[in-house]
ZADOSE-36837 format. One record per atom (N, C-alpha, C): x, y, z; atom name. Coordinates in nm, 4 decimals, m for minus. Each point is the difference from the previous one (the first is absolute). Layout:
! residues N
<r px="X" py="Y" pz="Z" a="CA"/>
...
! end
This chain:
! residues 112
<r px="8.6343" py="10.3546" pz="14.0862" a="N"/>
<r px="0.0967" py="0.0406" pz="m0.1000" a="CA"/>
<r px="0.0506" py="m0.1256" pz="m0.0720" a="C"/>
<r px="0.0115" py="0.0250" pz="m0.1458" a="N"/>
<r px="0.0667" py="m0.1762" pz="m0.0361" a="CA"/>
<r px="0.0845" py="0.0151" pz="m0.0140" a="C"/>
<r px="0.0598" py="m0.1164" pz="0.0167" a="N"/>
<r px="0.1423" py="m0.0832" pz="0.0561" a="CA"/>
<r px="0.0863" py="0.0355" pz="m0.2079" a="C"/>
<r px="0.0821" py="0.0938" pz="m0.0199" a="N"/>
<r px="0.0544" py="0.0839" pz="m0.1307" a="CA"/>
<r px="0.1634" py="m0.1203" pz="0.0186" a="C"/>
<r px="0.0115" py="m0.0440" pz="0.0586" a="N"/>
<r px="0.1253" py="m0.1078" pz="m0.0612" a="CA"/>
<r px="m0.0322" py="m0.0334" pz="m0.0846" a="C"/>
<r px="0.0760" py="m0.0775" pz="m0.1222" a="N"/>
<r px="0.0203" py="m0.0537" pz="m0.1110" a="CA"/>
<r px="m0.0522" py="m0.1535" pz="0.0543" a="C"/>
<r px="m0.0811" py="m0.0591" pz="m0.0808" a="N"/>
<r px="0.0351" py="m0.1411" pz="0.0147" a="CA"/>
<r px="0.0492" py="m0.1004" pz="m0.0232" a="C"/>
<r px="0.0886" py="m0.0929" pz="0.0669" a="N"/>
<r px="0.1155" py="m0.1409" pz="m0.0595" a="CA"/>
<r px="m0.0246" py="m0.0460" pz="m0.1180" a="C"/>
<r px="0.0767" py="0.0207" pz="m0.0818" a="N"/>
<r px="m0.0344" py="m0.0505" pz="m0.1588" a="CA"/>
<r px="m0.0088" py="m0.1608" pz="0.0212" a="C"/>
<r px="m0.0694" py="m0.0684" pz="m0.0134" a="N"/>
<r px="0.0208" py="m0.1449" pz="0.0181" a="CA"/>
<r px="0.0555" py="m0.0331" pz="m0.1269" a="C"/>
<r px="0.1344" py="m0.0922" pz="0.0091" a="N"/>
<r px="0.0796" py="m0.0360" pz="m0.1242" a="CA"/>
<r px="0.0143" py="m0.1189" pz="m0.0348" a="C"/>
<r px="0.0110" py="m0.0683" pz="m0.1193" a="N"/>
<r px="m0.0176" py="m0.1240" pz="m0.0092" a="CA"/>
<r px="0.0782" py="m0.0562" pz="m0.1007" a="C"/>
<r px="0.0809" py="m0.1428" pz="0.0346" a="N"/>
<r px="0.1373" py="m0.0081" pz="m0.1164" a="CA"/>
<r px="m0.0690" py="m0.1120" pz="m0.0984" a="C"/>
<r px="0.0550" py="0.0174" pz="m0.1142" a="N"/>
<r px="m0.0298" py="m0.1535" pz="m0.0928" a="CA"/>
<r px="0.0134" py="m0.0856" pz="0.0286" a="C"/>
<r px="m0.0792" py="m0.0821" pz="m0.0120" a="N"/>
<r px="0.0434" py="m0.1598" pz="0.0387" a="CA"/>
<r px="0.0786" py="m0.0598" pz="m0.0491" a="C"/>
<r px="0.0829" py="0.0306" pz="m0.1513" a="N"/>
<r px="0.0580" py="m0.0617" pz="m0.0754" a="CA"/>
<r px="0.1651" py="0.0260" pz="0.0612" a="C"/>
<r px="0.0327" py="0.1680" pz="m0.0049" a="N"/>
<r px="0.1387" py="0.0653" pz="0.0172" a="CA"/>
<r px="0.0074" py="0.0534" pz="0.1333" a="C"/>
<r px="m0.0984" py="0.0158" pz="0.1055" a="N"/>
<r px="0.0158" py="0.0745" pz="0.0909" a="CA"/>
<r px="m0.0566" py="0.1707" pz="m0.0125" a="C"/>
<r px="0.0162" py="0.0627" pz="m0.1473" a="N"/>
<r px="m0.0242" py="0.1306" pz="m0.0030" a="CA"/>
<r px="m0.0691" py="0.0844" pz="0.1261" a="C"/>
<r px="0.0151" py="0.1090" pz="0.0071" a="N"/>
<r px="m0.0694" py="0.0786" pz="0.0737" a="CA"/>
<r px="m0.1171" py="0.0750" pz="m0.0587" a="C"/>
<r px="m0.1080" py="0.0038" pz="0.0077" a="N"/>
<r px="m0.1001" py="0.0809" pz="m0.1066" a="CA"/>
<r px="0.0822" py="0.1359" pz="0.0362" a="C"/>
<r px="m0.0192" py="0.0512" pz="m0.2129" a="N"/>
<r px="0.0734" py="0.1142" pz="0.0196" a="CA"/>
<r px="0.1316" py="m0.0211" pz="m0.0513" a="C"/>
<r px="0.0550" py="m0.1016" pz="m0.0271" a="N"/>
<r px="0.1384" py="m0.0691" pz="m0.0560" a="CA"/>
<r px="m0.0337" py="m0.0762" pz="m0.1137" a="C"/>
<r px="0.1290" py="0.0055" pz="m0.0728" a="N"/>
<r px="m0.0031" py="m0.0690" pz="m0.0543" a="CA"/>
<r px="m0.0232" py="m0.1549" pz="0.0048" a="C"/>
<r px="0.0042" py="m0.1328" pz="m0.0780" a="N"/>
<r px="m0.0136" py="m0.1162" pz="m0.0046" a="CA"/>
<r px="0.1586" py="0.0095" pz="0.0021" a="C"/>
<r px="0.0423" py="m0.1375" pz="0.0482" a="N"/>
<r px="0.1674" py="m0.0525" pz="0.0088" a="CA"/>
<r px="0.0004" py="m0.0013" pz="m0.1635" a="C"/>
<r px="0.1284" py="m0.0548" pz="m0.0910" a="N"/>
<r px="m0.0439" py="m0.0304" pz="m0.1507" a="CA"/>
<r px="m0.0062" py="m0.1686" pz="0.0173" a="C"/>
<r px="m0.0799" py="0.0423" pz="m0.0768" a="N"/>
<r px="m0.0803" py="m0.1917" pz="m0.0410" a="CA"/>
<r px="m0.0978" py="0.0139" pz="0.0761" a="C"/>
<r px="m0.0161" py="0.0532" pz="0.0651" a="N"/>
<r px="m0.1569" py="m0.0141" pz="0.1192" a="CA"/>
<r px="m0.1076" py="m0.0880" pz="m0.0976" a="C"/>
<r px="m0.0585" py="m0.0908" pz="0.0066" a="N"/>
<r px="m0.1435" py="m0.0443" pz="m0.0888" a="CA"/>
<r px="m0.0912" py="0.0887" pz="0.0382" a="C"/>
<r px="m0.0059" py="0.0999" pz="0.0774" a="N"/>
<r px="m0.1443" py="0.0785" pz="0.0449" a="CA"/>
<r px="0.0278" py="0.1083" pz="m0.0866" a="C"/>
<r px="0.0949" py="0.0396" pz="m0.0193" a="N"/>
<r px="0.0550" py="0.1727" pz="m0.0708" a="CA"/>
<r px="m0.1095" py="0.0083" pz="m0.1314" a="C"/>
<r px="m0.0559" py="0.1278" pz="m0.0208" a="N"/>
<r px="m0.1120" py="0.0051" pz="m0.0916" a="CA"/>
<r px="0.0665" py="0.1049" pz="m0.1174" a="C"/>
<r px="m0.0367" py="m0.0259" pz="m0.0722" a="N"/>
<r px="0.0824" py="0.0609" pz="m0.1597" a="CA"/>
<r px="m0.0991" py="0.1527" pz="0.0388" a="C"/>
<r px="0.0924" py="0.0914" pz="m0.0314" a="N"/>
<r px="m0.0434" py="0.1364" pz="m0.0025" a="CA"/>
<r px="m0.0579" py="0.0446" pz="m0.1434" a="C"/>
<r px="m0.0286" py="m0.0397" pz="m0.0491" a="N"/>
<r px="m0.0892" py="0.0017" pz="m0.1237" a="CA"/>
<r px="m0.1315" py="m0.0544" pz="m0.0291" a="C"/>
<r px="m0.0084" py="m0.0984" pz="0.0607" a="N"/>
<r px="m0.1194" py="m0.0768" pz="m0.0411" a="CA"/>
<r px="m0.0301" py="m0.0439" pz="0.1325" a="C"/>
<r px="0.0645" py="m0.0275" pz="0.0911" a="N"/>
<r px="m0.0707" py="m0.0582" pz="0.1107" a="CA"/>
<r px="m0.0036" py="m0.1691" pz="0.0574" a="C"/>
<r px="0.0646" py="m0.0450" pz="m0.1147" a="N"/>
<r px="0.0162" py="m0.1392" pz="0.0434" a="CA"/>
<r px="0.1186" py="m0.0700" pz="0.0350" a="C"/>
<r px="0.0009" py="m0.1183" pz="0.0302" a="N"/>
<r px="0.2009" py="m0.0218" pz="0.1000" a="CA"/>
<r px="0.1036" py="0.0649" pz="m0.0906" a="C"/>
<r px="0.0868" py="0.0415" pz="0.0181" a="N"/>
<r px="0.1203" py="0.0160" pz="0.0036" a="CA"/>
<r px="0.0681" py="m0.1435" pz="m0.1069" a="C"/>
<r px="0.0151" py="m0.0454" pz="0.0743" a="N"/>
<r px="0.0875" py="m0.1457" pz="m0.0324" a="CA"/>
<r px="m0.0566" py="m0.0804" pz="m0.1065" a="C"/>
<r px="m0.1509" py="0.0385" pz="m0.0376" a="N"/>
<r px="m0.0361" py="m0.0686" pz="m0.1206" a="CA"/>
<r px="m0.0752" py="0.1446" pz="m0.1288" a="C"/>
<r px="0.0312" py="0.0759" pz="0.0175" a="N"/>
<r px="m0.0449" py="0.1282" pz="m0.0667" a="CA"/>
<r px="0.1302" py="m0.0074" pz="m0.1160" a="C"/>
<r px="m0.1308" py="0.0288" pz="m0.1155" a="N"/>
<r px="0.1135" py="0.0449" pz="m0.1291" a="CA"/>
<r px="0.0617" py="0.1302" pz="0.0151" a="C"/>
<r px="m0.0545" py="0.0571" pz="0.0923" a="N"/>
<r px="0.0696" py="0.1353" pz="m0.0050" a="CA"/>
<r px="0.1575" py="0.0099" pz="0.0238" a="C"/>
<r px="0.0176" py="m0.0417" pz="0.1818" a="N"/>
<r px="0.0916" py="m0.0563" pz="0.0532" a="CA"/>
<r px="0.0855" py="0.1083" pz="0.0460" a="C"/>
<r px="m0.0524" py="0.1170" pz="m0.0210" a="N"/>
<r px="0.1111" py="0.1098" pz="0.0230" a="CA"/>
<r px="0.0272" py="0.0382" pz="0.1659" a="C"/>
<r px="0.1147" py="m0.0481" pz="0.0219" a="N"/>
<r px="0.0592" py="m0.0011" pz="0.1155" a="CA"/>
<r px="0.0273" py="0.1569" pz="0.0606" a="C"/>
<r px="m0.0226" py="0.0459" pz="m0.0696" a="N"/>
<r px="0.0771" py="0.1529" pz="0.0288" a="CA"/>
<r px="m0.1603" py="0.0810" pz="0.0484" a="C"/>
<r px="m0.1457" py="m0.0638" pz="m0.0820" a="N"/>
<r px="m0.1315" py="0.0585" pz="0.0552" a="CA"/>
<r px="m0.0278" py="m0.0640" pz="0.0940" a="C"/>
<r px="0.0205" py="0.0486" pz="0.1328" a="N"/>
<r px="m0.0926" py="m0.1139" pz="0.1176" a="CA"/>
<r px="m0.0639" py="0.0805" pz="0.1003" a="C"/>
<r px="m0.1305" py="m0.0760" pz="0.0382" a="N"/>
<r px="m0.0420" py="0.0748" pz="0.0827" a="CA"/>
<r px="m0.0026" py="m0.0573" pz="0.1496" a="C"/>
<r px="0.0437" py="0.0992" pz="0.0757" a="N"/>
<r px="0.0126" py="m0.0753" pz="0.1537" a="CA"/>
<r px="m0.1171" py="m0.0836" pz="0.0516" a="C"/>
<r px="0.0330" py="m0.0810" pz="0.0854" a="N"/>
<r px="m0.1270" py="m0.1059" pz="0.0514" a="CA"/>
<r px="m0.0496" py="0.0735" pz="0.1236" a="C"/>
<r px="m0.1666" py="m0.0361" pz="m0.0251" a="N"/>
<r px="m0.1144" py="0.0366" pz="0.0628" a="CA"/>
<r px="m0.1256" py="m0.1189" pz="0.0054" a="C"/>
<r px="0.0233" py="m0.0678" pz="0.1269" a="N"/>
<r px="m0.1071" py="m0.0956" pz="0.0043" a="CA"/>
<r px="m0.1251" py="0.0907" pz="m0.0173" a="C"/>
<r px="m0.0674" py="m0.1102" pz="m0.0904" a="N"/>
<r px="m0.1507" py="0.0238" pz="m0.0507" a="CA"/>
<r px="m0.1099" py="m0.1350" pz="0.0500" a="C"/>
<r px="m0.0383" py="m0.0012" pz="0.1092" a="N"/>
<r px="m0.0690" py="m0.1282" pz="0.0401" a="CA"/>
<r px="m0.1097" py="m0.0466" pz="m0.1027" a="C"/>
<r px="m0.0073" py="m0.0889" pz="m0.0584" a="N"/>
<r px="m0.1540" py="m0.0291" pz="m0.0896" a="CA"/>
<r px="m0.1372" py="0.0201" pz="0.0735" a="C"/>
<r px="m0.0152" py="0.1222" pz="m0.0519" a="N"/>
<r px="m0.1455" py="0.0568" pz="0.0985" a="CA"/>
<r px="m0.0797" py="0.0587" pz="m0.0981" a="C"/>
<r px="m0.1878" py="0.0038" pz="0.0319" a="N"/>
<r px="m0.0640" py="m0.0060" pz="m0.1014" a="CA"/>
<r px="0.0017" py="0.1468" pz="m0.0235" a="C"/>
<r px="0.0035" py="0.1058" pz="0.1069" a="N"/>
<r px="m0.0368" py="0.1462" pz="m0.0331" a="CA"/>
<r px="0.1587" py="0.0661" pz="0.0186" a="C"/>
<r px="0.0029" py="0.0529" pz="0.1303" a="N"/>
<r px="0.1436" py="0.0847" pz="m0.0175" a="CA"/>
<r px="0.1058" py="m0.1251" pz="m0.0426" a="C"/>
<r px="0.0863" py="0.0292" pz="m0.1085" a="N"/>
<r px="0.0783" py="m0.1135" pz="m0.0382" a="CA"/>
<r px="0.1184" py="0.0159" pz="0.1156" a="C"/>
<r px="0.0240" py="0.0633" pz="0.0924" a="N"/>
<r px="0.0986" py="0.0180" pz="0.0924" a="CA"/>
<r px="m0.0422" py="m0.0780" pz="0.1434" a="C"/>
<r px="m0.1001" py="0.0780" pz="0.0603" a="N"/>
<r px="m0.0755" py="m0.0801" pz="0.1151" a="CA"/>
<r px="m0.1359" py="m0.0059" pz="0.0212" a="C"/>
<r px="m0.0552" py="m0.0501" pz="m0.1115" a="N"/>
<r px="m0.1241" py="m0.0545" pz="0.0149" a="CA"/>
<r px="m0.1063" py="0.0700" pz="0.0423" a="C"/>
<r px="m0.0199" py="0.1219" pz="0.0189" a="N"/>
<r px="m0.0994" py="0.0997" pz="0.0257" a="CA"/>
<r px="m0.1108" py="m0.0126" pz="m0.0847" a="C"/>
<r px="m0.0976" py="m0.0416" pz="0.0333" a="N"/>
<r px="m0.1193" py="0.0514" pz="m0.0605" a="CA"/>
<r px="m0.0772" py="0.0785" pz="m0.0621" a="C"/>
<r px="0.0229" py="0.0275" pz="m0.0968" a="N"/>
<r px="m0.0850" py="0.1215" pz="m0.0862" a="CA"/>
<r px="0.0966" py="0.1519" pz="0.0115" a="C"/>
<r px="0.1390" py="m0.0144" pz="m0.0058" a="N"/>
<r px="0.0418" py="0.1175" pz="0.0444" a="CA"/>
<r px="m0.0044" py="0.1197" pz="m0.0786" a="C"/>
<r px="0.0196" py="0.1401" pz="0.0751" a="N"/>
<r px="m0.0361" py="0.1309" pz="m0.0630" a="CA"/>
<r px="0.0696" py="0.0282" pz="m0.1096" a="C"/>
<r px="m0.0484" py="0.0150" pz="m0.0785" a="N"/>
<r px="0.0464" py="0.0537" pz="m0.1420" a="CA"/>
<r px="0.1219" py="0.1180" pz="0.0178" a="C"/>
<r px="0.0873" py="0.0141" pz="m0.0604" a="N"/>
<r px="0.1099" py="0.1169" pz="0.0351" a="CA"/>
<r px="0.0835" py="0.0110" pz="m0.1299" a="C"/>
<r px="0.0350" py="0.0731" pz="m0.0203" a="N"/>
<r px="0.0405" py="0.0875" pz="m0.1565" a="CA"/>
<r px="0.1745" py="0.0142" pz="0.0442" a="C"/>
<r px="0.0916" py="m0.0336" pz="m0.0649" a="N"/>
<r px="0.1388" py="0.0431" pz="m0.0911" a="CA"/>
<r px="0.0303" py="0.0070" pz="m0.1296" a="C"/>
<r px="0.0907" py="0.0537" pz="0.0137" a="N"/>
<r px="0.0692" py="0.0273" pz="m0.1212" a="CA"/>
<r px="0.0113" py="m0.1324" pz="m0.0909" a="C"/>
<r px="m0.0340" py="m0.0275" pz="m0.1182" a="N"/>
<r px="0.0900" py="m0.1434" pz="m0.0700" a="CA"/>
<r px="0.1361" py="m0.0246" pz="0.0272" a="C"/>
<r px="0.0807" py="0.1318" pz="m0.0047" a="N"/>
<r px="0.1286" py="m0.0271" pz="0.0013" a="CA"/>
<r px="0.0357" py="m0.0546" pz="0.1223" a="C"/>
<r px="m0.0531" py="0.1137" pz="0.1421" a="N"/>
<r px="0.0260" py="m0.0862" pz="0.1542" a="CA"/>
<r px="m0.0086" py="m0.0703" pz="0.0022" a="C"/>
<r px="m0.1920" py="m0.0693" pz="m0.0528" a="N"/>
<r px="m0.0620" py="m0.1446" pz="m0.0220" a="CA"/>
<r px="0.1577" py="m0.1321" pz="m0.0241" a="C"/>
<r px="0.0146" py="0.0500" pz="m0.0978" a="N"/>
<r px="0.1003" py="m0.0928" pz="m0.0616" a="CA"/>
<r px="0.1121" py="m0.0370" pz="0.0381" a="C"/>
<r px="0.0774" py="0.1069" pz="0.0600" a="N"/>
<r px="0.1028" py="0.0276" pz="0.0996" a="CA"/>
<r px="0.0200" py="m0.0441" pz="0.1445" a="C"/>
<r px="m0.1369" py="m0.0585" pz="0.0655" a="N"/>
<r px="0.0133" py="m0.0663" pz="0.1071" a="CA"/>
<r px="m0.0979" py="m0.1511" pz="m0.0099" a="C"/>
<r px="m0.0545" py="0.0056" pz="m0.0930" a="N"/>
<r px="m0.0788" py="m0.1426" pz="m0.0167" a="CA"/>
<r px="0.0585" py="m0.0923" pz="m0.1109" a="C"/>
<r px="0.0219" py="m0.1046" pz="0.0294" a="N"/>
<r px="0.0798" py="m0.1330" pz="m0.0960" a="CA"/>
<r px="m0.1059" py="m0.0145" pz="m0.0764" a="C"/>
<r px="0.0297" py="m0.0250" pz="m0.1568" a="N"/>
<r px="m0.0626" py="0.0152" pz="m0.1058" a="CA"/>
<r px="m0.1255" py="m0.1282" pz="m0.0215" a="C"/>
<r px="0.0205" py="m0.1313" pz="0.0226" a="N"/>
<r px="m0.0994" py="m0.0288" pz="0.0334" a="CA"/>
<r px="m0.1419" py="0.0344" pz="0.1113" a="C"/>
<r px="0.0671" py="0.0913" pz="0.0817" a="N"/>
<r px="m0.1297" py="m0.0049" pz="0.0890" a="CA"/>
<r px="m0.0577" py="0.1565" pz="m0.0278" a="C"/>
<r px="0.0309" py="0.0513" pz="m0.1018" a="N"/>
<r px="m0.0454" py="0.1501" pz="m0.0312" a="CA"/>
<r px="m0.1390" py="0.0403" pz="m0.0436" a="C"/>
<r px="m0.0852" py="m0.1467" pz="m0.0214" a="N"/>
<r px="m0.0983" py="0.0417" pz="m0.0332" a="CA"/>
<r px="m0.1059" py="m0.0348" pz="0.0985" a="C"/>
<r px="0.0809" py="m0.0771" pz="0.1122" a="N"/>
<r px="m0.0950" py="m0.0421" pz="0.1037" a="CA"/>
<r px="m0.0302" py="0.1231" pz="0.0904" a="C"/>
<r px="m0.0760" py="m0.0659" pz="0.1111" a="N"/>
<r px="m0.0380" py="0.1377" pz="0.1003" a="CA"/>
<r px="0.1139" py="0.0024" pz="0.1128" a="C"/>
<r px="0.0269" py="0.1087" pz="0.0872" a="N"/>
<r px="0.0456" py="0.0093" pz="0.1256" a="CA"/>
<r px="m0.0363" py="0.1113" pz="0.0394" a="C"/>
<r px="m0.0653" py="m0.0069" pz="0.1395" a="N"/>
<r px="0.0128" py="0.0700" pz="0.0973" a="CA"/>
<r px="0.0705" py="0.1513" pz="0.0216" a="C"/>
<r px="m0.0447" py="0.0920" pz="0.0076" a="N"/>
<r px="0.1259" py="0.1105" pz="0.0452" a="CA"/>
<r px="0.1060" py="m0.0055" pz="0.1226" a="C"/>
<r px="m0.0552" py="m0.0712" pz="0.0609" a="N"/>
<r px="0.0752" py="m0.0450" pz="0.1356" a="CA"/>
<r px="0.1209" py="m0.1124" pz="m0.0306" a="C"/>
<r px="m0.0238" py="m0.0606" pz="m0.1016" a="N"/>
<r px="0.0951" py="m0.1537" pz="m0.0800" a="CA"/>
<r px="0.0816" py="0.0704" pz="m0.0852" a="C"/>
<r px="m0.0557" py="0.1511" pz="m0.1083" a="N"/>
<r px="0.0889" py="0.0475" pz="m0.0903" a="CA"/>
<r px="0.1012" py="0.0575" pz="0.0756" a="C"/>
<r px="m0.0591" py="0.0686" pz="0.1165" a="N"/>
<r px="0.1346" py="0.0938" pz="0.0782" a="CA"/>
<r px="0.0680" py="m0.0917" pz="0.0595" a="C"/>
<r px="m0.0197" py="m0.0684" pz="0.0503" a="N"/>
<r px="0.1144" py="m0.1284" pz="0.0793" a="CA"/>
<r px="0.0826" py="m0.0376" pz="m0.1151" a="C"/>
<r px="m0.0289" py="m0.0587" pz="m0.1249" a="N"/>
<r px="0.0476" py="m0.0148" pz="m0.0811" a="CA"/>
<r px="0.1137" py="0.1295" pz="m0.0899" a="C"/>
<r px="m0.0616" py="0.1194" pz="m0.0013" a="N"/>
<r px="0.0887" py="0.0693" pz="m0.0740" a="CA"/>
<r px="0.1010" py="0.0730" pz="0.1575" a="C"/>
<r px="m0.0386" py="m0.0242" pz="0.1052" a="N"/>
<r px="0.1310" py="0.0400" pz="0.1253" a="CA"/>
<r px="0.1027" py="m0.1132" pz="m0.0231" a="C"/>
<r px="m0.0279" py="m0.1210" pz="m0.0170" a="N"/>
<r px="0.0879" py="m0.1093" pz="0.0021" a="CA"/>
<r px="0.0978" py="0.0245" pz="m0.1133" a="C"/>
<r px="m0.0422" py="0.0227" pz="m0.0993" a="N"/>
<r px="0.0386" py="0.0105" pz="m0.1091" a="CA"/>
<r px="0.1288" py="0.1309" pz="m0.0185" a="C"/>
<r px="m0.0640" py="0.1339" pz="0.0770" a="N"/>
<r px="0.0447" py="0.1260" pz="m0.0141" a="CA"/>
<r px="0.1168" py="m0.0465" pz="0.1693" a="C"/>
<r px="m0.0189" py="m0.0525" pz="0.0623" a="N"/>
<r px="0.0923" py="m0.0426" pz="0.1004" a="CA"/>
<r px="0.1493" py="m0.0596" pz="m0.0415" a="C"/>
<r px="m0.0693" py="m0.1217" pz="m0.0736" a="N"/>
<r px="0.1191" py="m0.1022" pz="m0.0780" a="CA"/>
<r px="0.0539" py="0.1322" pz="m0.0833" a="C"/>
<r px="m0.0465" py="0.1204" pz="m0.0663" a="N"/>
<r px="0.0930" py="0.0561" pz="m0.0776" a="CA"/>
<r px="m0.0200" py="m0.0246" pz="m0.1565" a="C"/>
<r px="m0.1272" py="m0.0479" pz="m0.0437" a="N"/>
<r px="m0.0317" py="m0.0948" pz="m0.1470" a="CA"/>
<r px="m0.0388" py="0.1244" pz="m0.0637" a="C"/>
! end
């Protein structure tokens, strides 16, 4: 019979502010990513403090942009979900279904 517990979300804070993935950045964080375009915070013309999207380490990996999986299975959402749990730079990369759901529990946990 398999073992139907949930498994430990492994969580991981910024290096810059401490954050909790799933939280926000402190303000001023240098890591905080502009919710528009995808690039820092702190040097973005955008600058809008009021759009932010909570932090979610993304390790630099060549296939799943989350944890490095190899060739992972193709899997279908919504754009809007899409958009709603993935930070705008990494929306066009790949992840995992196993990396999106960790990611959108963290997210739907924190309350975002």
């Amino acid at each position: 019979m398999p073992d139907l517990k949930p498994r430990p979300i492994r969580s991981h804070r910024c290096v810059s502010c401490g954050a909790l993935e799933g939280q926000y950045h402190k303000a001023g964080c240098p890591e905080e990513i502009c919710a528009l375009c995808g690039g820092l915070q702190t040097s973005c013309i955008h600058g809008d403090p009021y759009k932010r999207v909570p932090f979610i380490r993304y390790p630099l990996e060549e296939f799943c942009v989350s944890c490095g999986e190899k060739r992972p299975t193709a899997f279908r959402v919504p754009d809007i979900e899409w958009a709603k749990y993935v930070q705008p730079g990494k929306r066009k990369e790949r992840l995992c279904q196993e990396c999106y759901d960790r990611i959108k529990t963290i997210i739907d946990r924190a309350g975002r």
